[in-house]
Structures are given as structure tokens and as C-alpha cells.
N, C-alpha and C positions, 0 to 999 in steps of 0.2 A: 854432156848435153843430151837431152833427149830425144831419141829417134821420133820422126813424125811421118804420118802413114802418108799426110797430103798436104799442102800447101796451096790454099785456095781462098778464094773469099768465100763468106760466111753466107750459105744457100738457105734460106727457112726448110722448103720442101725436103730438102738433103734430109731433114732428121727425124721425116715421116716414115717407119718402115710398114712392112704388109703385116695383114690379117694372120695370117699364116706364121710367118717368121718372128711375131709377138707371140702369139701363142703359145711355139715350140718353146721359145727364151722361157717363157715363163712356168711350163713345165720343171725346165730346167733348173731356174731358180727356187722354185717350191723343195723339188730333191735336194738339193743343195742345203738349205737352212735347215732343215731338218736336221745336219748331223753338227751343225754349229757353224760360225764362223770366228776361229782360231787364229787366222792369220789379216794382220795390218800394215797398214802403209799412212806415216804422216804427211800430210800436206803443209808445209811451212810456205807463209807467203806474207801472213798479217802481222801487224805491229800486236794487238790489241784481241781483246776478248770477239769471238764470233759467235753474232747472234742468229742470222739468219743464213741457211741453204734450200735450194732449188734446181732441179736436175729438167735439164728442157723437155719439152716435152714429144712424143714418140716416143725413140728409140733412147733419149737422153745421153746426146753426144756430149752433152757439157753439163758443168757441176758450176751454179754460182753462187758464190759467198760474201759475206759480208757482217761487217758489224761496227764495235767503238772505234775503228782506225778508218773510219769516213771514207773507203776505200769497198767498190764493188770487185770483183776477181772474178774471172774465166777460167774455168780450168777444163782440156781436152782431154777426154777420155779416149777419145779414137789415136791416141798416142801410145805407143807401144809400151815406153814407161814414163807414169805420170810422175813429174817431180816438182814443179814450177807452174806458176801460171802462165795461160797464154795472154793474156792479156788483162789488163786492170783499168776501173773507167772511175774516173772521178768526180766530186761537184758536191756531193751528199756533207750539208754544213754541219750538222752531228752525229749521234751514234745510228746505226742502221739495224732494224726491226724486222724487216720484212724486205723479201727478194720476189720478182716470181718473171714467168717469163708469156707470153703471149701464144697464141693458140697455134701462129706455126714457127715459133721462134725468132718472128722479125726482131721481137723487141724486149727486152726486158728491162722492169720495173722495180724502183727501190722506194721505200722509204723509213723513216723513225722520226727522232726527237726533234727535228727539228723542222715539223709538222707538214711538211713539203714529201711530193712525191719525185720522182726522177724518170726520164722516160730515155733510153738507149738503143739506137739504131741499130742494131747487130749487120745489117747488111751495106754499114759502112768499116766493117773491120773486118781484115782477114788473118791468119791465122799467124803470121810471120809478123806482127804489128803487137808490141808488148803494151805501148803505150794507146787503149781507144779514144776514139772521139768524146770531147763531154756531151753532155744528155743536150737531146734534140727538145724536148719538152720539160717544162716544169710545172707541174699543178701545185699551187700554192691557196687552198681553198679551205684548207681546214684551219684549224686554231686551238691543237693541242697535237698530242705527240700519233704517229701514223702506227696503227698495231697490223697493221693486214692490207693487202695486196690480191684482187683475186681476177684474174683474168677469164673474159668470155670463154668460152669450151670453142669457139668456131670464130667469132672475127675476132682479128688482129688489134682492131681500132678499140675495141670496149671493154673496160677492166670496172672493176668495184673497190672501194679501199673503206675501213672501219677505220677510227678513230676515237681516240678517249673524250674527245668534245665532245663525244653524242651522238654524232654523226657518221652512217654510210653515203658516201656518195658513188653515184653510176656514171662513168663518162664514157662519153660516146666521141671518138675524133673522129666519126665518118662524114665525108662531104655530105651536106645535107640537112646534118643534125639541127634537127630546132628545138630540143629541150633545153629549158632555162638552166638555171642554178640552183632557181629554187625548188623546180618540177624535178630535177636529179637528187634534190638532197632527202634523205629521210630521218629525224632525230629525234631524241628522245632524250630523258635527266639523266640515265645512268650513261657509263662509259662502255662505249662497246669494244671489244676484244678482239673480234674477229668476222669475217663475214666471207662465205664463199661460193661462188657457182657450185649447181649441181652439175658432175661430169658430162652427164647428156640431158637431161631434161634444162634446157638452157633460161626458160625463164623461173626455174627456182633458185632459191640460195636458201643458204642456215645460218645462224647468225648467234653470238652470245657474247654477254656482256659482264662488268664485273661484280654483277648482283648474282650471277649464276641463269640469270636467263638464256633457254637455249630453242631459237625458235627457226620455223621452217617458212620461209616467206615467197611470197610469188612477187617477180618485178609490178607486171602489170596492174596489181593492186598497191605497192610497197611508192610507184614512181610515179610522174604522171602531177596534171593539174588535178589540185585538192577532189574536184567534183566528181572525179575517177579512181578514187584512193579508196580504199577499207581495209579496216581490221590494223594499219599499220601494215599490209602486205603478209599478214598474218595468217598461214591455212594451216600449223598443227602447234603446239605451243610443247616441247619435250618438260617432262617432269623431272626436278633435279633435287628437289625436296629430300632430303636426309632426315630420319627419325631411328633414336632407339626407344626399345619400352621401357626401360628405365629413366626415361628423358622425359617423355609425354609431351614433346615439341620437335618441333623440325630446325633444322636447318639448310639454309642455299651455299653451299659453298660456290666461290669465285669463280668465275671460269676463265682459263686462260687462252685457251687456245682451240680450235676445232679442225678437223679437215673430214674427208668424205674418202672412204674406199674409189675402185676406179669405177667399179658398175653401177655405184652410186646407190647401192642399198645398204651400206651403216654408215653412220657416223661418229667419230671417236672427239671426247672432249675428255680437254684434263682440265682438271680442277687441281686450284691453293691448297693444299693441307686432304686431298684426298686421292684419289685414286683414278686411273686411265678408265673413262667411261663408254661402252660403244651399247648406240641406239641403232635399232631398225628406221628405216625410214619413212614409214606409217602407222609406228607404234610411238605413243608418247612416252612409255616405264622404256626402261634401260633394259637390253637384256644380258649384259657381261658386265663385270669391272675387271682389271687386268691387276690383281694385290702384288704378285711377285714374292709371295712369302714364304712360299717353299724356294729350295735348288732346284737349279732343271734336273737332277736328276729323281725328284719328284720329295725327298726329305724334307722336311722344315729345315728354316735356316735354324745356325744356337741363337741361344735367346741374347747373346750380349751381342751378335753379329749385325750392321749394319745391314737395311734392306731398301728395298722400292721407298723412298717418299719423295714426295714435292712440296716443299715447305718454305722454301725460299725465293725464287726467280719465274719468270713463264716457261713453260716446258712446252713446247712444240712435237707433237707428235706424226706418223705420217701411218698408213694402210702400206701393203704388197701384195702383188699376188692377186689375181682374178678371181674370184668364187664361180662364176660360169666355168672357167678352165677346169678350175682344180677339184670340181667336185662340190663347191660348196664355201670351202674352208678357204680362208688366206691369213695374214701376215700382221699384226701391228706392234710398233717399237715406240718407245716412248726413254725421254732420257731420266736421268732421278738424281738425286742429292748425295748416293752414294756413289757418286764418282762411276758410274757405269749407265751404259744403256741396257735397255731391257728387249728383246723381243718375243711376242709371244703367235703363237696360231691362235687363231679364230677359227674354233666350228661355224658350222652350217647355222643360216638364225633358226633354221626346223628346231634342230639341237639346243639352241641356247632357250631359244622361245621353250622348249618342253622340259629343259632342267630351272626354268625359273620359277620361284615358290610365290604364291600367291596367298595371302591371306587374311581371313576376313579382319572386320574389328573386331569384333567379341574375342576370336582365338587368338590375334593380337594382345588385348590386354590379358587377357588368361595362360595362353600357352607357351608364345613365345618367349626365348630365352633374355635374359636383361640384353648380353651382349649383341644380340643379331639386329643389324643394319638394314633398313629397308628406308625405298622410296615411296614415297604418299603423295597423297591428294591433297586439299588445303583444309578439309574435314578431321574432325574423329573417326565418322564413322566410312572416311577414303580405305580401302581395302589397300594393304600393304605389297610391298612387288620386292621380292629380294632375289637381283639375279646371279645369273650363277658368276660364280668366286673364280677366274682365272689363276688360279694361285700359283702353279708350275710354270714359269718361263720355257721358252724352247730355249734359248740361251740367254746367256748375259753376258756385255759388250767391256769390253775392259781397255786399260788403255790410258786413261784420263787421268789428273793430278787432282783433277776440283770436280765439280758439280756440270754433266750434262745436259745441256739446254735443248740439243735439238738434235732428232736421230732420222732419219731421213735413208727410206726404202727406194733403190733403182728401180725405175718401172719393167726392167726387164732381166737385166743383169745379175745373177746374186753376190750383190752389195748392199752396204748399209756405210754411210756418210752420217760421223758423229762430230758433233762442236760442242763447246761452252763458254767457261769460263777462262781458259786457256787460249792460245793467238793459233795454234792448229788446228788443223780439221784430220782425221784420221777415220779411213775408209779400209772397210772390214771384210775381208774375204773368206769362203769357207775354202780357199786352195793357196798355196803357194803361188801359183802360177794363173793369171788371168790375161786375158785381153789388153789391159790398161797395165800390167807391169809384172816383174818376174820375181822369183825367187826374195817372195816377201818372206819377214823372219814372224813367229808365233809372237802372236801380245802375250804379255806376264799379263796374268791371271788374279794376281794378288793384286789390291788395293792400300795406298796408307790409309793409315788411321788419323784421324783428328789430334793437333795437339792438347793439351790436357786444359780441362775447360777452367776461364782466367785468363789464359793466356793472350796477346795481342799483337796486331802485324807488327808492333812496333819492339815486339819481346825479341831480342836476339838466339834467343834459341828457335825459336822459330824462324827467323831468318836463314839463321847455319842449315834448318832441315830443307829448307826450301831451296838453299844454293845447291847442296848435295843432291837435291831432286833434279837441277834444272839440269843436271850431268847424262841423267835419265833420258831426258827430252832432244839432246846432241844438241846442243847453241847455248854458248853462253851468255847470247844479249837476253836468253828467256830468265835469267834471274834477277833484271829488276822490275820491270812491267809486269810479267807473270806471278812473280814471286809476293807481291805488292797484293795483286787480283786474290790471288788463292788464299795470301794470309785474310785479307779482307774476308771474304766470304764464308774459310773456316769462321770466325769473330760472329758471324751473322748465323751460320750451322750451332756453333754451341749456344749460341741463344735461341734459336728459334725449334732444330732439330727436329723429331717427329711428334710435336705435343698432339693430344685428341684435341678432334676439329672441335666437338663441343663446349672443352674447355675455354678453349681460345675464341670463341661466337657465343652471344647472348643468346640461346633457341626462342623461336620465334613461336607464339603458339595460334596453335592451328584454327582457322576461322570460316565461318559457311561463309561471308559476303566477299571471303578473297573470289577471285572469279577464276583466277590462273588454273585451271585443276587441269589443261593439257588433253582437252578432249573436246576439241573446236576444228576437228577435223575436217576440211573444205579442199582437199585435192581433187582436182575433176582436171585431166589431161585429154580428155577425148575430145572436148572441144577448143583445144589449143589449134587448131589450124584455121579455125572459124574466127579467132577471137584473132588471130596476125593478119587473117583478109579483113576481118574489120578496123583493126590500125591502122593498116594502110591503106585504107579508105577514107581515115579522118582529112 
């Protein structure tokens, strides 16, 4: 049984720490990833594939999970050794997408497929209680499956949630509130992805959807009766436009997922069939993509070696690491198709902004290489932005049977919390010995291979490799739920695999009357404190 530091009820405040003692942590963490993280710990608890995690916020005393086994999990990090969840809350009627937890951890929020959000009282559960309360709330507003969860930066009461209907919606459970349903709602034809506060500028958010739209909106224009609306809430429109010169057309690759560093100046979007994207946050061109094609120790991978893709599932990525503390530079991990996670540093955007190639038309069509990748405008003659190639990992996360969905950086800790397609979750350390458990053993390094393409869950050899695997994993209930999961999704790898995006997308060619060209820039923060005395003034 596992040692537990306290035995208490569940305090919000508790899991605020100081200015000071984040700072230091996260020095700490910075050196730390640097020399990798080698050693793992599984978390067994779910029946079922986990799609979504979320670490509270502060100090992040707890990790929560969730996914196809309709089941949200606790798990206590301030436990000496983590093995078990503390607690597990039920109610969510299909598979779960999205976790996140509120601004001092009163509450956290789930939702997925079965279009409904779930709201969780944490400070009706204390830590000795396996079994919590069911959800104190249900929003049941939307009418398609729930992709995102994004809680206010400061109150408790107001969260934001995206949806494949079309639909963001803002709720407000503050006493008070008089915004309709329809004054909270904002829609549109395509599917949105994802939508989330910005960490401290509290009335912005980012938002992308599955046309590869990735946009920077302000509430105040985005909510609201019609007569107080513009642009769609619309103040910078990011560029996502893929072009080669061999192509003479662009393409929008999908966008899956988005999140924001903590000081809220990048942004990371992964995209379907392309590569981990990070934007500045008043630049509309990208200035990094994270390829992962060399080894971290800086060689190319061999040519016949599995690398970084995303080609099948939504990959979740997350930021670490302060760039005010550290100098600049911090942290982003992303999961991939090759059965690993990835993490990489981020230079300073000085850096990334002055290794990104710019280039006009003319030496576009004349100079450049067929092969070289650039973002554009909706023009010909849009000058090209090809930024710089993150190609070196600082490491790569191992561990996994299948496909990485979601890698997930401790905001203070050096840890990384990886899930997928597998019913564990397995959290990554650069020491044997941590805070949250001792004398972890090194992850194997090596990954399987695919079996041999043809083959199907239902091929017995594939089953034998998969029973022998589940040996790997210590449980033998993981060989038929998992075993089922993993052959599934090799079957979906060998067809779909790393094909080029242009192959697989009709390119779109490029037109003066598109208007989208990402250079609608309208942020003006100086007079936010004018514009909240005149709200509440209405």
C-alpha cells in the first residue's frame, strides 16, 4: 500500500505555491531534461485506451486522467509512492476527450463523445475516499462530440469548451450571470478542435479547427449580443498555409489540437499528417516546427527507422518550463505514431524569429529547392516564411506498445505524463528516485516494429506477439482490451503510415479574393481596464 504524506480534505488554495519556490522548481526541471529522462513508472488503473491528462494547476499535486473506460481518475503526487489512484469519479456516458481542472482546483471538468460536459467538486472529496462524488453539474448544450475544455486563468466559475458542432461555448456559473445561451455561444460551419484561455491575458483565447484554422480571439468581441460582436472575436488570424515549389499550391493541414506556453507568448498546434507547430503570439507565420528527424544525439535517423509522425489519432501536446526564468528557452513534447513521445527545447523566439527564412516570390519560384516547405499567404506573389526545422529532440520517450496520444509536461516537477492507446499512463523521470516514488527501473529504449503489412487484429500471429507483449506490460487482463486496441491501430499505421500530406490533400490554389492572409492584427491591451469599467457599467 502506498505511503501517503496527509490525509485530508481536498483544499484548492493547498495547490497554489509561491513565486519563489516555482521559479527555483523550475530551474530545476530545466537542468534536469536536459540530460533526458531514462527512468518510468506505469500507472495502471484504466480498463481502456487514455485519451486525456491534466495536472492541477500550481504546484500540480494531482495528475487526472481519463479516457474510453468512461471513468475520470485522481491520482496523488504528494504520495511518497505513486501506484493507484486516489480516487475515481464517474457519470461521463462515453469515451472522454478532454480533462482540465479550474483556476484553484475547486473543480474539474471532463468531457467527449457523448457531447455533454461534467463538472466535479473536488472539495467534496478527501484523499482516503477511492470512490468520489458524481458531477455536481452537467452542461449538456452542445450536439456533437466535446474536443476541449479550457478553464478561466482566475475564476473558478468560467470555463470555455470547443466542439465539433461548430460551436465554442463560454459559461459563466457566477451568481449574477445574465448571459444568454445564445450571447455565450460562438459558431461557425467547420468543426472546431480546440479553444483555450490565454494564461494571463484573460479575455483572449486561440482557437483551431479541422480546416487548420488557427485563430487568436478576444471574448469581448467573440461573446456578447450580436450588436457588440466583430470579426467573429477575431484580432490575429495565424497562417497555416503549406506550400512547395514544386506544388504551386497550398495546402491547410487539420488541426488537432493547440495549447499555449505558461507566459503565454507561443503557441504549439499539431496538425494531421504534419508536424508539432509553435507560433509567437503576435506573429501570424510560424516560427519553429518540431520534425524530430534526426536522434537526440543530433545524427539522422537510418532511413528505414520509424520517426516523429501524426497520421492517425489527435495528438495533444503540452509547453514546460518558463522562458522568463530560463532565459528565453523552454520545453515542448508532443506524442507520435512511433510508439514514443518526443521532447524538444525551444529557443528564445529572438532566435527562432532570426533563423526563419524569408522569401520573396520571384526567388520562390526561381531559387528555391523543389523540396523546401514553406508557409504562405493566399497570394502568388505572398512572400514565403520557412521556419526554423527543430530537427534534434532533446529526447525521446519510450515505453509504449502503440501510438502516443498525449505527453503532458509538470508545471514544475521534471516530469512528463505519457498516454495513448494503451489503458496506462507512464510518467517519466530523469532520476530513479523522485518525490512521488523510489527506485524506478530505466524504460527499454527499443520499440516493436509493426507487423508485416496484410496482416490483421484478427491474424493470430499477431495475437501471439501481442500476448507476449502484454508480459511486458505485468497484467495479464492487458491482453485482451489492449491487445484488440494495438492490433486495431497497427491495421490503421499500415494503411495510413507517414504518406506526404500533399499526396493525401487536393492543394488548394492560391487566390487574391481569399481574404484569410493573417494580417488583421487588432490587439490593443492598454485599454482593457477601460473597456471592463465599461461592462460593468452596462
Amino acid at each position: 500500500m502506498s505511503s501517503v504524506r496527509a490525509r485530508r480534505a481536498f483544499i484548492p488554495s493547498s495547490s497554489l505555491d509561491t513565486t519563489r519556490q516555482h521559479r527555483d522548481r523550475q530551474k530545476i526541471m530545466s537542468n534536469h531534461f536536459a540530460s533526458g529522462l531514462p527512468y518510468s513508472r506505469k500507472l495502471i488503473g484504466h480498463s481502456s485506451c487514455v485519451n486525456a491528462l491534466a495536472f492541477s494547476s500550481g504546484e500540480g499535486r494531482w495528475l487526472a486522467s481519463a479516457g474510453d473506460d468512461r471513468v475520470v481518475k485522481l491520482w496523488d503526487l504528494h504520495q511518497e509512492d505513486v501506484t493507484a489512484p486516489s480516487c475515481s469519479f464517474s457519470g461521463p456516458g462515453s469515451n472522454v476527450f478532454t480533462v482540465a481542472f479550474s483556476a484553484s482546483n475547486q473543480y474539474v471538468y471532463s468531457g467527449g463523445a457523448d457531447d455533454t460536459i461534467l463538472k466535479y467538486d473536488l472539495t467534496r472529496y478527501t484523499t482516503n475516499q477511492l470512490e468520489g462524488d458524481g458531477p455536481t453539474q452537467t452542461y449538456a448544450q452542445h450536439s456533437d462530440f466535446i474536443r476541449s475544455v479550457s478553464c478561466h486563468p482566475h475564476q473558478d466559475e468560467i470555463f470555455m469548451s470547443a466542439s465539433e458542432d461548430g460551436c465554442i461555448m463560454l459559461h459563466d456559473g457566477r451568481a449574477g450571470s445574465r448571459m444568454t445561451r445564445a450571447q455565450a455561444t460562438l459558431q461557425q460551419a467547420a468543426e472546431f478542435s480546440g479553444a483555450f484561455f490565454h494564461p494571463l491575458m484573460e479575455h483572449l483565447f486561440a482557437t483551431s479547427d479541422v480546416r487548420g484554422n488557427i485563430r487568436l480571439r478576444d471574448t469581448r468581441m467573440a461573446f456578447g449580443p450580436l450588436r457588440q460582436r466583430t470579426k467573429e472575436g477575431v484580432v490575429l488570424k495565424y497562417v497555416s498555409r503549406i506550400t512547395k515549389r514544386s506544388v504551386a499550391a497550398y495546402i491547410r493541414p487539420e488541426a488537432s489540437s493547440l495549447t499555449w506556453d505558461v507566459d503565454g507568448t507561443k503557441l504549439g498546434v499539431t496538425f494531421l499528417h504534419w508536424f508539432p507547430t509553435i507560433y509567437s503570439l503576435s506573429d501570424p507565420y510560424p516560427v519553429a516546427v518540431c520534425s524530430g528527424r534526426n536522434l537526440p544525439d543530433g545524427t539522422p535517423s537510418p532511413a528505414d527507422a520509424r520517426t516523429f509522425s501524426d497520421s492517425t489519432t489527435m495528438k495533444h501536446g503540452s509547453f514546460g518550463g518558463s522562458a522568463q526564468i530560463t532565459g528565453g528557452e523552454a520545453f515542448y513534447s508532443s506524442g507520435s505514431d512511433d510508439f514514443r513521445g518526443y521532447l524538444w527545447q525551444i529557443p528564445s523566439l529572438t532566435t527562432l524569429e532570426n533563423e526563419r527564412h524569408i522569401i520573396g516570390a520571384d526567388d520562390w519560384l526561381n531559387g528555391a529547392q523543389d523540396g523546401t516547405v514553406a508557409f504562405t499567404g493566399s497570394s502568388y506573389s505572398s512572400e514565403k516564411y520557412v521556419p526554423k526545422d527543430l530537427s534534434t529532440p532533446l529526447t525521446r520517450l519510450c515505453g509504449h506498445l502503440s501510438i502516443v496520444n498525449s505527453t503532458l509536461i509538470h508545471p514544475v516537477l521534471p516530469l512528463i505524463a505519457t498516454a495513448g492507446i494503451e489503458r496506462q499512463v507512464l510518467l517519466h523521470s530523469p532520476t530513479p528516485s523522485t518525490p512521488w516514488a523510489s527506485d524506478l527501473p530505466l524504460t527499454p529504449t527499443t520499440t516493436r516494429s509493426l507487423p508485416s503489412e496484410g496482416q490483421t487484429p484478427a491474424d493470430p500471429s499477431v495475437l501471439r506477439l501481442l500476448m507476449r507483449l502484454s508480459t511486458i506490460m505485468e497484467s495479464d487482463e492487458l491482453i485482451g482490451e489492449d491487445a484488440r486496441s494495438i492490433a486495431y491501430f497497427d491495421m490503421i499505421l499500415q494503411r495510413e503510415g507517414k504518406r506526404d500530406l500533399f499526396v493525401l490533400r487536393q492543394p488548394a490554389m492560391p487566390s487574391d479574393d481569399d481574404a484569410d492572409d493573417g494580417h488583421d492584427i487588432e490587439i490593443d491591451s492598454a485599454d482593457e481596464t477601460q473597456e471592463e469599467e465599461d461592462e460593468e457599467g452596462r
